[in-house]
C-alpha positions in Angstrom: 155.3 -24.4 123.8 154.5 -20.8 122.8 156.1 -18.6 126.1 155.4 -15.3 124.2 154.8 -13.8 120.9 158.0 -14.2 119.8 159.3 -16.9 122.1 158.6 -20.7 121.9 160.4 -23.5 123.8 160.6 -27.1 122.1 161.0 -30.2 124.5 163.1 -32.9 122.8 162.6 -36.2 124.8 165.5 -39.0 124.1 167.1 -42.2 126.2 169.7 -41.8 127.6 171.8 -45.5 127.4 173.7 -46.3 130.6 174.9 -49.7 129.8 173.5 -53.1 129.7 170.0 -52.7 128.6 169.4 -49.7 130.9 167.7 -46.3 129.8 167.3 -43.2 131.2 164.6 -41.5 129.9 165.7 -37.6 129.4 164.9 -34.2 127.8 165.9 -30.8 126.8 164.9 -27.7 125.3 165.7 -25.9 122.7 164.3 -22.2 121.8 162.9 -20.4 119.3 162.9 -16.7 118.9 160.6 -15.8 115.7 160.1 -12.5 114.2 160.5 -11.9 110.6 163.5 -14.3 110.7 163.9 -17.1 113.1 166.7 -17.7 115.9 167.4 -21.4 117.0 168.6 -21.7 120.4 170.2 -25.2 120.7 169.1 -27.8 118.8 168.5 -31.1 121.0 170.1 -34.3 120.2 170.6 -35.4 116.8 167.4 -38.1 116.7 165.1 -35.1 117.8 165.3 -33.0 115.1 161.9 -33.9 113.4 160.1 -32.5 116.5 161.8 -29.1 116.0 160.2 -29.3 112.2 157.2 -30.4 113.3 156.7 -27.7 116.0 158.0 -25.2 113.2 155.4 -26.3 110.9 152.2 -26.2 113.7 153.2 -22.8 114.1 152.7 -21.9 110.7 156.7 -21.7 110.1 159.5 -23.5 108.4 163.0 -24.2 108.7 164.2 -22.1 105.8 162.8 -18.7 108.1 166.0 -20.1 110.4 169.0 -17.5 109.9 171.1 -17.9 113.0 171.2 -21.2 115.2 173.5 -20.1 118.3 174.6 -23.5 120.7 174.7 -22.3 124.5 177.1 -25.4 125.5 178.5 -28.4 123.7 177.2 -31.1 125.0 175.7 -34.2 122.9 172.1 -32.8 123.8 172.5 -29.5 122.5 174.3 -29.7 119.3 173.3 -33.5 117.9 170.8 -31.7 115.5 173.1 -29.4 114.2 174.1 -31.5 110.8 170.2 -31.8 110.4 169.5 -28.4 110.5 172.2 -27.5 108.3 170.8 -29.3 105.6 167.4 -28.3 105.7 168.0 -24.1 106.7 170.4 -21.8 105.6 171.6 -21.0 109.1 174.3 -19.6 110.5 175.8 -21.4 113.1 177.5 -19.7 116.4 179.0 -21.0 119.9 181.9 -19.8 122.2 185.4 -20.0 120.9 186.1 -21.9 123.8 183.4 -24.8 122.2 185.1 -25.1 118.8 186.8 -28.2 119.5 184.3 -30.1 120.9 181.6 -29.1 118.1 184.0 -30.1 115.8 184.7 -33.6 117.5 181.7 -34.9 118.9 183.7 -38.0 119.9 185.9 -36.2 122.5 182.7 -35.9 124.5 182.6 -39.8 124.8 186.2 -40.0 125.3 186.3 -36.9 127.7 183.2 -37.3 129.4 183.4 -33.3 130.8 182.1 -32.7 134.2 179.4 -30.2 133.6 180.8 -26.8 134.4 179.1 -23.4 134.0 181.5 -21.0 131.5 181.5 -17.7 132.4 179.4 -15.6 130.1 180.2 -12.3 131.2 184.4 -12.9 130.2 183.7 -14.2 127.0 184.9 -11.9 123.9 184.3 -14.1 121.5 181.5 -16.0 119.1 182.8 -18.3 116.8 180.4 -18.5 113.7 180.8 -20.7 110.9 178.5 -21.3 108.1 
C-alpha cells in the first residue's frame, strides 16, 4: 500500500499454529522506503516473502534496488524472510546489538518464548550490521 511517494507498507498475512489443528490467522507489515535505492523495514515471516517481490515488482521495482534491510525487533514475524532476501538482493542487513543472538538462533525464540517487551530506542548506541 503506497502511504507516500517514497513510502509503501506491505501486509504479509500467515497462520499462526496453536496446537492441535488450530490456527490463528495473523499479519504484519513490513515497509518500504524507495528513492534511488530501496530500504526494507522488516521482512515478514519467512513463507511471505513472495508478496514483498510481488509488491516490488507492481511498483515498477525489484529486489536488487534493496541496499539496506534494517529489522525493528526479532521476533519470528519480522525476520523469517531475511535468508530470502539475502539471496535475491544485495542488502545489507542491520538490527540492535542487543538482537544479535536471537537473529542468529531463530530456535531460542521457540525455546524462549520472550514476552513481548518494548526496547528502548532512545539508549541504544549501537546497530549491528552484517552482510
Amino acid at each position: 500500500m503506497k502511504i507516500t511517494e517514497t513510502v509503501h507498507a506491505i501486509k504479509h498475512p500467515f497462520r499462526l499454529a496453536l496446537g492441535e489443528g488450530q490456527y490463528a490467522e495473523r499479519s504484519v507489515y513490513s515497509y518500504l522506503l524507495a528513492g534511488d535505492r530501496i530500504c526494507l523495514i522488516d521482512t515478514g515471516v519467512s513463507s511471505t516473502s513472495l508478496v514483498l517481490q510481488g509488491y516490488l515488482e507492481e511498483i515498477g521495482r525489484s529486489p536488487d534496488e534493496i541496499s539496506l534491510v534494517l529489522i525493528t525487533h526479532s521476533h519470528p514475524d519480522h525476520i523469517g524472510g531475511c535468508k530470502a532476501i539475502k539471496r535475491i538482493s544485495p542488502a545489507s542487513f542491520g538490527a540492535h546489538a542487543a538482537e544479535k543472538p536471537w537473529i542468529e538462533d531463530v530456535e531460542r525464540q521457540y525455546r524462549e518464548r520472550p514476552i513481548l517487551t518494548s526496547l528502548s530506542w532512545s539508549k541504544a548506541r549501537f546497530l549491528w550490521i552484517w552482510n
